[in-house]
C-alpha positions in Angstrom: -1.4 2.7 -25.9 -2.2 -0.7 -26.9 -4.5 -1.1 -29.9 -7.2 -2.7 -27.8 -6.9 -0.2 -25.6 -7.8 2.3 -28.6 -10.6 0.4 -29.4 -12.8 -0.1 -26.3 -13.5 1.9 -22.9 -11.2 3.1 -20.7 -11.2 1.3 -17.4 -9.8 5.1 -14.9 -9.1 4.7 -11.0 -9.3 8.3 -9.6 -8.1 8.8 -6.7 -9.6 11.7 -4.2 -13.1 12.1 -5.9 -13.9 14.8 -3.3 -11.1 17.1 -3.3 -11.2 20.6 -5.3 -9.7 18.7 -8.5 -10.9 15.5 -7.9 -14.8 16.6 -7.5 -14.2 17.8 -11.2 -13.0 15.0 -12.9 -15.5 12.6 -10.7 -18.1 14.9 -12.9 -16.2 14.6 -16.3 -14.9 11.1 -16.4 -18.0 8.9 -16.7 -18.6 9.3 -20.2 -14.7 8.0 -21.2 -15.3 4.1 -19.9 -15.7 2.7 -16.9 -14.5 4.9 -13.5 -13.5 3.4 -10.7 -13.5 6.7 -8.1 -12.2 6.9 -4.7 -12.4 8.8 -1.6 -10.4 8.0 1.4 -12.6 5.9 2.9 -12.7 3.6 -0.4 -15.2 1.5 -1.6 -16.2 -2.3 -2.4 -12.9 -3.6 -1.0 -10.5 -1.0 -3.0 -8.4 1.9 -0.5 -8.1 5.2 -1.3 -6.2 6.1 1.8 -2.9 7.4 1.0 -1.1 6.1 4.5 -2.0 2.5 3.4 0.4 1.8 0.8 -0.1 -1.6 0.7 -4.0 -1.1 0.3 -3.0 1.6 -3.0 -1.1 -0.8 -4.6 -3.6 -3.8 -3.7 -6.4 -1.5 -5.2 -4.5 -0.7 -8.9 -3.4 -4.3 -9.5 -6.8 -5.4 -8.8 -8.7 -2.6 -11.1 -5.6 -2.8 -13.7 -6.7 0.7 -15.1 -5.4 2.0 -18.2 -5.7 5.6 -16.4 -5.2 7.0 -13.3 -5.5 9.9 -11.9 -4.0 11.0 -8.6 -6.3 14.2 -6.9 -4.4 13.5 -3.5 -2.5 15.5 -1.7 -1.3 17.2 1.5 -2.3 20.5 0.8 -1.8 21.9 4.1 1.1 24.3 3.4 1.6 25.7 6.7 0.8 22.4 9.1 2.9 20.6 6.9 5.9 22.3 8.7 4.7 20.5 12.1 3.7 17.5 9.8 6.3 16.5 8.1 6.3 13.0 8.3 2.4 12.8 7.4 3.2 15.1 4.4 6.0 12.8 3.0 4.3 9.8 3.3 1.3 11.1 1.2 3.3 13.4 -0.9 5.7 11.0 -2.0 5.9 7.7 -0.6 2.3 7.2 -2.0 2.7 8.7 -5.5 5.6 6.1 -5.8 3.7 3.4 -4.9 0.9 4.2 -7.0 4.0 4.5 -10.2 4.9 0.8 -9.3 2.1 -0.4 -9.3 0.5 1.3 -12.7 3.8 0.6 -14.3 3.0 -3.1 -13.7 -0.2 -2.9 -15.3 0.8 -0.6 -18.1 -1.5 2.1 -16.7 -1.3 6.1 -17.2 -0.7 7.4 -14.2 -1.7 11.4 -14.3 0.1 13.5 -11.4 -0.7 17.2 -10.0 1.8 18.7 -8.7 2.8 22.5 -8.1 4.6 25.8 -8.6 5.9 25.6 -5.1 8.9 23.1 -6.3 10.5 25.8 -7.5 12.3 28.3 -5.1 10.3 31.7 -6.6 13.1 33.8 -7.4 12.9 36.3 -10.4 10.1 37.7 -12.0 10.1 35.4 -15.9 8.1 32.3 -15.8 9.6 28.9 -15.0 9.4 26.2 -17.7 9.5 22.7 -16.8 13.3 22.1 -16.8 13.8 25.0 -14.9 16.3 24.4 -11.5 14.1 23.4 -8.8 14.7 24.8 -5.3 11.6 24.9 -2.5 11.3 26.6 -0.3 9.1 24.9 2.6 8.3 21.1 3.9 4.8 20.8 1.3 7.2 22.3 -1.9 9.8 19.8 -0.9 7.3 16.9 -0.7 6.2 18.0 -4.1 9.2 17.7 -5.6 10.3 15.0 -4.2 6.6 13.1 -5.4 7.8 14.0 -9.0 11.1 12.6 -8.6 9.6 9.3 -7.2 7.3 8.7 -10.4 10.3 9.3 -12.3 12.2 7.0 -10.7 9.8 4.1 -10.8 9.8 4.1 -14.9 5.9 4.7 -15.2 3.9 6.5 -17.7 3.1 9.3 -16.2 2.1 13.2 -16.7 3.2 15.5 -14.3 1.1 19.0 -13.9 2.0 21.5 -12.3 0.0 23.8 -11.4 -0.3 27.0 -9.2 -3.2 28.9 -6.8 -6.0 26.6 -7.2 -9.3 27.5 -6.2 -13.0 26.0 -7.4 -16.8 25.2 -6.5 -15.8 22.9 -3.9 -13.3 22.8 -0.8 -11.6 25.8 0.7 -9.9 28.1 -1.4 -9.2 31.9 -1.8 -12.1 32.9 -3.9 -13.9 31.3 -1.6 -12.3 33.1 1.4 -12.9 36.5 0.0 -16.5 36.2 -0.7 -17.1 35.2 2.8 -14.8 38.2 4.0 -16.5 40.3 1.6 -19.9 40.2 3.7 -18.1 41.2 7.1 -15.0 43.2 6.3 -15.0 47.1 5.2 -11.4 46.8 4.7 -8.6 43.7 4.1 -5.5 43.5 3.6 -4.1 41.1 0.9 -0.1 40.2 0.1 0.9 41.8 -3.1 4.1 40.4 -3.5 3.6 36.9 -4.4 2.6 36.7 -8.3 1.0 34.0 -10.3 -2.0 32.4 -12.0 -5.4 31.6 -10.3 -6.2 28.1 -11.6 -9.8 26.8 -11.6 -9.8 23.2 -10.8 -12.2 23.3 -13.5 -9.6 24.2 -15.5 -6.9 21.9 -14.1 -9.8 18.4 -14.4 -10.2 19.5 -17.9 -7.0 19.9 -19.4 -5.3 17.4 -17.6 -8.1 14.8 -19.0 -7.3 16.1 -23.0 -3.8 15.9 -22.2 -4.2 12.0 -20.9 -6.4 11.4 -23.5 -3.8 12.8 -26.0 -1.1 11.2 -24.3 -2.4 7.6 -24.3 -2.8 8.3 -28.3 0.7 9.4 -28.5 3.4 8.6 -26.0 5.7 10.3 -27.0 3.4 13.5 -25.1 4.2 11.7 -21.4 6.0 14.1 -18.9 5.5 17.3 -17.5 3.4 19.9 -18.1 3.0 23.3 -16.5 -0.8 23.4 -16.5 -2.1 26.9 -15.7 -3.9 29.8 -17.2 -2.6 32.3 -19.7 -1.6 35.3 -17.3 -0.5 36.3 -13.8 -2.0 38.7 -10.9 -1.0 38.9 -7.5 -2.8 38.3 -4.7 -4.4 41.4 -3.7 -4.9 42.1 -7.4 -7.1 38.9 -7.5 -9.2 39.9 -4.6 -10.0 43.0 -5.7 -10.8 40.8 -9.0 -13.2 38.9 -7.0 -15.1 41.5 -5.5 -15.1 44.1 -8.2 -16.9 41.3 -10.8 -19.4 40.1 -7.9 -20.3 43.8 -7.2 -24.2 42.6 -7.2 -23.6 40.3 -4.9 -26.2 40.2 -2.0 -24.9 41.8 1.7 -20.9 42.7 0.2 -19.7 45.5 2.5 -16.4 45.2 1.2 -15.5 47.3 -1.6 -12.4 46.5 -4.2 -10.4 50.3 -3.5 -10.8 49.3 0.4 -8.8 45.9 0.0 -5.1 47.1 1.0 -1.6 45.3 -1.1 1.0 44.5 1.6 4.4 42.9 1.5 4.5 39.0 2.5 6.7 40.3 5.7 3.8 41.9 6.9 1.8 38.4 6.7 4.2 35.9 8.4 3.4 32.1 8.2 4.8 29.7 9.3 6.0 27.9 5.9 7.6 30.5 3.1 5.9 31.3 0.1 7.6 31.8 -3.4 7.6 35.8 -4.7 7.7 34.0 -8.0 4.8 31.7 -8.8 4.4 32.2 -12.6 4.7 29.2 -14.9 5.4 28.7 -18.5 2.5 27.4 -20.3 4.0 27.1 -23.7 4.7 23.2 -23.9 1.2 22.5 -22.6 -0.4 24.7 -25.3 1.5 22.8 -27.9 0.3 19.6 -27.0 -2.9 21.0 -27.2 -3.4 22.4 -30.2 -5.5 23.7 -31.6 -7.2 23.9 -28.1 -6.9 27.2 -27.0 -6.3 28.2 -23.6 -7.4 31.7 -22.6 -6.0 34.3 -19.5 -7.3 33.2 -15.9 -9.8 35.8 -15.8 -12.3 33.5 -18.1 -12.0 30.3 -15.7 -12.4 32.5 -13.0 -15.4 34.6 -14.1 -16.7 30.9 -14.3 -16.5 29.7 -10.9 -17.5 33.1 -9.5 -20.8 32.9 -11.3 -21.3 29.5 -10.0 -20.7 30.6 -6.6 -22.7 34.1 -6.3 -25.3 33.4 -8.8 -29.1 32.2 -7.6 -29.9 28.9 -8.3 
């Protein structure tokens, strides 16, 4: 970081201000300097459309942040397998453009990326130079997004990061509170394990870690950014409904939500068994900060969601 960078505002482009991530760093960025957020629609003449390279690359040389943050993403895990052209060209052609382009203005460019670039084999944690190996077209695109900001020489953080649910968008937590009204009996995969991540969580550690970063560069890379702790699925529904007992209208009772085996729940893209990622580096950039098991974040969003106004 330049020492007049150091010494006044940050000028931040985020990309995807409404997503689940996005919507929580458009609420916590204002206060570091002057934001610059985007939707897909864009604004004032800038593009936030990831299909229109050309109009992403337009955008960053014309804002010259010193930060970016990147909240898109083809998320769609299963029509990604029918999509896979779409999927690339967001997942990766775009996070490569946006790397050219902040490396010619010298800007941090902040990445999400997932657990699903690793093949989910064994049952101990991957750490971030663990052997990659997905397992579906989205994973693949992933991966192949990280490999493109590597390539292009930019500043960058890569964070990884696994089962991310929040206040806004569709997510699990989400999905089971709606189920949880209509259903007297569910059955959940038990098979897959990992960390529910809040994108609470995600916005606000990824934001220290950029603001750390730009302070030291040595800190640039990539970061497994999740939760202490790991659940599976069914285990987290049953989470969900068990801590919103008092929730108006639930029929749906924690003992009544069944664990089954992933073969029992075909899709059409394959899910890693093995979802759990090593936190360790990101809590030693970090510190002090303490970051605590996934049941704290996620007591947090489920108040937000089933608590009265």
């Amino acid at each position: 970081m330049s020492t007049s960078c150091a010494t006044r505002p940050l000028t931040i482009l985020l990309f995807g201000k409404n997503g689940q991530v996005g919507s929580e760093l458009h609420r916590i960025l204002a206060p570091y300097g002057r934001l610059i957020a985007l939707d897909r629609q864009g604004e004032d003449g800038l593009c936030g459309d990831m299909t229109d390279l050309e109009g992403i690359a337009a955008t960053i040389a014309h804002v010259k942040p010193d930060l970016i943050f990147n909240a898109t993403a083809y998320t769609a895990v299963d029509k990604a397998e029918s999509e896979p052209e779409l999927c690339h060209t967001i997942n990766v052609e775009a996070p490569r453009v946006m790397a050219r382009a902040a490396k010619a203005v010298n800007a941090l460019l902040v990445h999400y990326s997932t657990d699903y670039v690793f093949n989910g084999q064994g049952d101990t944690p991957f750490v971030e130079t663990d052997a990659t190996g997905p397992l579906n077209v989205y994973g693949g695109t992933k991966l192949f997004g990280e490999e493109a900001i590597r390539e292009e020489g930019a500043r960058h953080l890569i964070c990884r990061t696994s089962w991310v649910y929040g206040v806004f968008g569709k997510n699990f937590m989400k999905t089971i509170l709606r189920l949880a009204k209509t259903k007297t009996s569910l059955n959940v995969v038990e098979d897959q394990v990992g960390a529910p991540t809040s994108a609470e969580f995600i916005a606000d550690y990824s934001l220290q870690l950029a603001l750390k970063t730009l302070q030291n560069p040595a800190l640039e890379g990539t970061y497994h950014l999740v939760p202490c702790g790991t659940t599976n699925w069914c285990e987290f529904a049953r989470w969900i409904v068990r801590e919103s007992a008092s929730a108006d209208g639930f029929v749906l009772m924690p003992d009544a939500i069944k664990g089954i085996p992933s073969s029992e729940y075909p899709t059409p893209a394959t899910r890693p068994l093995n979802s759990r990622l090593d936190n360790t580096k990101l809590r030693e950039a970090l510190a002090p900060a303490t970051i605590h098991c996934w049941e704290t974040y996620a007591a947090r969003v489920l108040r937000a969601l089933t608590e009265p106004i």
